[in-house]
C-alpha positions as CSV (number, residue, x, y, z in Angstrom):
1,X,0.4,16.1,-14.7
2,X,1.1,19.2,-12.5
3,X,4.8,20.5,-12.4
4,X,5.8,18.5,-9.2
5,X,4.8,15.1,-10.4
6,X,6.3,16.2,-14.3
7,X,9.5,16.7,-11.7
8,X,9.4,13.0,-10.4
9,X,9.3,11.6,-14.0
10,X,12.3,13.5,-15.2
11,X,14.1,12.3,-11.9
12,X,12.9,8.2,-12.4
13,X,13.2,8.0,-15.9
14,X,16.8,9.1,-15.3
15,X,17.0,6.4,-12.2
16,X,16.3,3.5,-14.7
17,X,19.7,3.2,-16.0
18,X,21.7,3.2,-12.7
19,X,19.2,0.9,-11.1
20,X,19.8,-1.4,-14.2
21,X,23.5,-1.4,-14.2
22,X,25.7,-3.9,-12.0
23,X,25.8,-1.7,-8.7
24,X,22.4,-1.2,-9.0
25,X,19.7,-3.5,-8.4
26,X,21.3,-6.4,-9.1
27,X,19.2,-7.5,-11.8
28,X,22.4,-9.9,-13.6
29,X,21.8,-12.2,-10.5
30,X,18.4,-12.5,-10.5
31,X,17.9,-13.2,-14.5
32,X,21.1,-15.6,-14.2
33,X,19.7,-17.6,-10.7
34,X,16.1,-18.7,-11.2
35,X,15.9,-19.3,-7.6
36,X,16.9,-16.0,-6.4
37,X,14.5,-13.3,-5.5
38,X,14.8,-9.8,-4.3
39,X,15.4,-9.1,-0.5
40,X,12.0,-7.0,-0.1
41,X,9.8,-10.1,-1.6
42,X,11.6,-12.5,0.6
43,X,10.7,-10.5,3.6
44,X,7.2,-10.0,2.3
45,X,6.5,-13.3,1.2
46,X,7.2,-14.6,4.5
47,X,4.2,-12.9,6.1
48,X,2.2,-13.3,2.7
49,X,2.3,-16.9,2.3
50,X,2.2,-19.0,-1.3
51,X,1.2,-16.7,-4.3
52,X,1.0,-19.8,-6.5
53,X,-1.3,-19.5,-9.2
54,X,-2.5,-16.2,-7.6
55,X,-3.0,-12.8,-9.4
56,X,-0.8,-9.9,-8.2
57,X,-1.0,-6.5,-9.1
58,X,2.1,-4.7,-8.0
59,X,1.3,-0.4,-7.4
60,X,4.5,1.7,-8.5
61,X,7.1,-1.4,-9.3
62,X,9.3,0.8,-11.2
63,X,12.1,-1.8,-13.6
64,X,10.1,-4.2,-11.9
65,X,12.3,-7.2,-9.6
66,X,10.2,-7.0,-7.0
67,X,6.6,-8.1,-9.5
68,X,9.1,-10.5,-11.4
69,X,10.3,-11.9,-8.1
70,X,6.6,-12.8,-6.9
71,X,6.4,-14.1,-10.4
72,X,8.9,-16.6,-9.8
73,X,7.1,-18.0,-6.7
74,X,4.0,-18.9,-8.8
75,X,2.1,-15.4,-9.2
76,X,0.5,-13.8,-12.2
77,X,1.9,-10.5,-12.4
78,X,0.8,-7.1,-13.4
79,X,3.1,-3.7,-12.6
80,X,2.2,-0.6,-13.2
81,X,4.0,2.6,-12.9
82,X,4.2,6.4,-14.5
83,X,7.8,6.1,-15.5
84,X,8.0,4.5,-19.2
85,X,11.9,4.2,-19.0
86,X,11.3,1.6,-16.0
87,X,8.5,-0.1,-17.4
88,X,10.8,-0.7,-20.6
89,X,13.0,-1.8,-18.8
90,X,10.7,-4.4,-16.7
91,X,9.6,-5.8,-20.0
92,X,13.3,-6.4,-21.1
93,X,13.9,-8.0,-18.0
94,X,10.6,-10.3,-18.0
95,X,11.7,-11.2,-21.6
96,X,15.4,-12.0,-20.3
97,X,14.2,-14.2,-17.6
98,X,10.7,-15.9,-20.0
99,X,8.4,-14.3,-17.5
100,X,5.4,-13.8,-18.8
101,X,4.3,-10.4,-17.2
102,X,2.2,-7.4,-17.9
103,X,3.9,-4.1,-17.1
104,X,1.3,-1.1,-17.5
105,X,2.9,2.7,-17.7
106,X,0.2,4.3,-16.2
107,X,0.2,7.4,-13.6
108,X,-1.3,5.7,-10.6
109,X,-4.1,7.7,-10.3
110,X,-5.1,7.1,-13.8
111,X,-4.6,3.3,-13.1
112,X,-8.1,2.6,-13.7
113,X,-8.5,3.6,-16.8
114,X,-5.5,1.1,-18.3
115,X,-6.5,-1.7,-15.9
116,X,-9.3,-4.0,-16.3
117,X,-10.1,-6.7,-13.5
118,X,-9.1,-7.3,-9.8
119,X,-6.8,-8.9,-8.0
120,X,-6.1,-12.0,-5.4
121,X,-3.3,-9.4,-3.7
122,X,-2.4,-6.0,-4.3
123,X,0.8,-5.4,-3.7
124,X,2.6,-1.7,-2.4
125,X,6.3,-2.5,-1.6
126,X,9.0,-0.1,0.1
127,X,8.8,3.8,-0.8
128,X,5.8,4.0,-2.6
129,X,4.0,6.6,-0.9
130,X,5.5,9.1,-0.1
131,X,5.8,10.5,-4.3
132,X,1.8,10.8,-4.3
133,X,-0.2,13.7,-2.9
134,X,-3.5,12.1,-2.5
135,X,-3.6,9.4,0.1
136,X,-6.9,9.0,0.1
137,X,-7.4,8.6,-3.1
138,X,-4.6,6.3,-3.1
139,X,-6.1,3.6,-1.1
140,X,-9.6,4.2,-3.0
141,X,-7.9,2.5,-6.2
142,X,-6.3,-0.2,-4.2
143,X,-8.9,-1.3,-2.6
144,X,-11.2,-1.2,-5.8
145,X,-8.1,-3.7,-7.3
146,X,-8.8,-6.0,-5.0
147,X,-11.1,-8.6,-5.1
148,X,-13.7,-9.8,-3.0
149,X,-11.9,-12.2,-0.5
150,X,-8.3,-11.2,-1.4
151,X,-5.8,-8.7,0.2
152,X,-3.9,-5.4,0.2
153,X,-0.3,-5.4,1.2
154,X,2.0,-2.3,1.9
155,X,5.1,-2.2,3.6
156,X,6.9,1.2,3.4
157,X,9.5,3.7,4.8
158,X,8.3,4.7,8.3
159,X,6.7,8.3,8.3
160,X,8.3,8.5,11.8
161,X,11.9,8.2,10.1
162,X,11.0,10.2,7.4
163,X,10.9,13.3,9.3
164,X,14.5,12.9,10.4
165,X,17.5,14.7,9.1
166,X,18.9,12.1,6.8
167,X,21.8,14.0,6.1
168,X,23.6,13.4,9.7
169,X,26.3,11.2,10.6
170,X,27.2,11.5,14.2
171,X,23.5,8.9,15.2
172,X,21.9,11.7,16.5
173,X,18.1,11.5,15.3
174,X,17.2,14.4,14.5
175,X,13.3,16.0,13.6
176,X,13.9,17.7,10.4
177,X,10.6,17.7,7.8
178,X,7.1,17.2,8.7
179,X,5.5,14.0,9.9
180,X,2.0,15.2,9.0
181,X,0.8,15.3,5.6
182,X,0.6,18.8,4.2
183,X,-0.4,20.3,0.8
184,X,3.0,21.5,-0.6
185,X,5.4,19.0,-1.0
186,X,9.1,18.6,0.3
187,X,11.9,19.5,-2.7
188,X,14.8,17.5,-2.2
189,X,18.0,18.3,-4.9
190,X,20.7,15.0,-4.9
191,X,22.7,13.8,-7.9
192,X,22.8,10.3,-6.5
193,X,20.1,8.2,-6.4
194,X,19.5,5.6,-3.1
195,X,21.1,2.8,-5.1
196,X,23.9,2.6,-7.4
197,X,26.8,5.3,-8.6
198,X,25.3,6.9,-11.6
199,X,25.0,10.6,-11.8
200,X,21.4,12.6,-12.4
201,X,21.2,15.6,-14.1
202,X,17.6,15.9,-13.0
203,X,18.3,15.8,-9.6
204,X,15.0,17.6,-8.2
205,X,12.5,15.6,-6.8
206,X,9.4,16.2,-4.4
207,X,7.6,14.1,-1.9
208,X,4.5,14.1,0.9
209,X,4.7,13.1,4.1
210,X,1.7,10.7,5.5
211,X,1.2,9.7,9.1
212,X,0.3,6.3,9.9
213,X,-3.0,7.0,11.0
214,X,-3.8,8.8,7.4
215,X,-2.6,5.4,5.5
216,X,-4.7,3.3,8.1
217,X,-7.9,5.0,7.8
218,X,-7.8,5.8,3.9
219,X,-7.6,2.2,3.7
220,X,-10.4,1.5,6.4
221,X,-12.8,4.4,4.8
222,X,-11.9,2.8,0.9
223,X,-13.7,-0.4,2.3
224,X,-10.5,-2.7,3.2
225,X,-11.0,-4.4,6.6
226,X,-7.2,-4.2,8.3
227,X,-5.9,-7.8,9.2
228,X,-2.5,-6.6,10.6
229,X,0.0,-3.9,11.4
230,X,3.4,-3.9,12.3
231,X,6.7,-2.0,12.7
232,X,10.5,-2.9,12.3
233,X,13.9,-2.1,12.9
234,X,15.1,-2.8,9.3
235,X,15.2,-1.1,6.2
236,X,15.8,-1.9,2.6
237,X,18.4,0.6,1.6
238,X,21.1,2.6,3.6
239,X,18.8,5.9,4.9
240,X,21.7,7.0,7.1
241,X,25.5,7.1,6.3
242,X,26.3,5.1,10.0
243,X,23.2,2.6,9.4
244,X,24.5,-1.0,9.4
245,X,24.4,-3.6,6.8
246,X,22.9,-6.6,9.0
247,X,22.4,-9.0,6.2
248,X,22.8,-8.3,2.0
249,X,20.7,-5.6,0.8
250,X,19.3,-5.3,4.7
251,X,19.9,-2.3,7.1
252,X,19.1,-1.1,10.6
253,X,20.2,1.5,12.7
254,X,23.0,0.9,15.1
255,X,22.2,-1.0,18.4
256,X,22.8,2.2,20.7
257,X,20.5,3.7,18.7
258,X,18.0,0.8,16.8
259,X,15.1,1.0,19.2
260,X,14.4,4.8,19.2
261,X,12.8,5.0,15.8
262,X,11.1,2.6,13.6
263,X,12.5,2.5,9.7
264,X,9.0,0.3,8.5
265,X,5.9,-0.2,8.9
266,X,3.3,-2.5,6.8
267,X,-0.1,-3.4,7.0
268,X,-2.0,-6.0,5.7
269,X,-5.9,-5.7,4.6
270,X,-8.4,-7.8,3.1
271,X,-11.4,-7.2,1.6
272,X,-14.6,-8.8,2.7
């Protein structure tokens, strides 16, 4: 592991414990409420469709609501992800809530190596990508998850808002980082993370930008035939200080402003 991705760790291993406490990610409510499920597989699931009795391998599903969530609509779940403080912490919460789950601490490019089989849908939920430096490689291992007959799902942080100037509050969108992918990564420095009020002493982190068509065509060249793409004015955390709570756990820009820059994209692929 090369010194930027030994950076990410420090800075998600530290993440765990705010994300797990009660302004974080809510995780009281969804052991306590066997009905409820997280915002971002609610959305999903709506274009997705049943998962009962399907196998779902979720890419990067850090303390691991979101896998548990499609879990509690009827799916067999497997997460995997390079932090070992989240994925102790997605065990804990499977065990709270009698899921039984596989969580895999892997780093995703080694994924391979600690994961046998393929999958009925494999699953890339919201701001994935942009912490790995090899897109194409990326969508190589999806794709070889996924069985023949089943799908890839990714919905994400738009690339197009990612190149803004996040730290703004006056609604003026401004071009700040690249939108193309390039070698070196971006070093960002913040004490909080996204969600929740706890404090990191690791506050580096670093991240690539990819453009849309990169995503779409790693996916087309890594055999995945694309079903479906779309875009949206919603995102699933508060990326600007003015963006709008619109429903709980739900933002979107402000009206004046909500149709000059998409906040998500996903796409959906099958394999034939």
């Amino acid at each position: 592991m090369d010194e930027y991705r030994t950076t990410n760790l420090a800075n998600w291993d530290e993440r765990v414990a705010g994300h797990m406490a009660p302004d974080g990610y809510g995780v009281d409510r969804l052991v306590d409420d066997p009905e409820h499920i997280t915002s971002v597989v609610r959305h999903d699931a709506a274009k997705l469709g049943s998962v009962e009795g399907l196998t779902v391998l979720h890419s990067q599903c850090h303390i691991g609501t979101d896998t548990l969530s499609w879990a509690k609509l009827g799916a067999t779940v497997t997460g995997l992800d390079f932090s070992p403080k989240a994925i102790a912490a997605a065990r804990s919460l499977a065990e709270r809530m009698g899921i039984d789950a596989a969580f895999v601490e892997t780093e995703l490019y080694d994924a391979p190596s600690h994961i046998e089989g393929t999958f009925d849908l494999v699953y890339t939920s919201v701001g994935a990508i942009c912490w790995l430096p090899d897109i194409t490689k990326w969508a190589e291992i999806m794709a070889g998850f996924v069985k023949p007959g089943g799908r890839f799902w990714i919905r994400d942080s738009h690339p197009a808002l990612m190149a803004l100037d996040d730290g703004r509050d006056d609604t003026q969108l401004i071009v700040r980082y690249p939108y193309f992918h390039q070698p070196k990564p971006i070093n960002f420095s913040d004490t909080e993370s996204y969600l929740g009020t706890a404090t990191l002493v690791n506050p580096d982190s670093y991240s690539w930008a990819h453009s849309i068509a990169d995503v779409m065509n790693a996916l087309i060249d890594a055999g995945l035939v694309l079903e479906r793409f779309d875009e949206y004015q919603h995102l699933d955390w508060q990326f600007f200080t003015f963006m709008e709570e619109i429903e709980d756990g739900v933002w979107a820009l402000p009206e004046n402003v909500r149709d000059n820059v998409p906040t998500q994209f996903s796409i959906l692929a099958s394999k034939p």
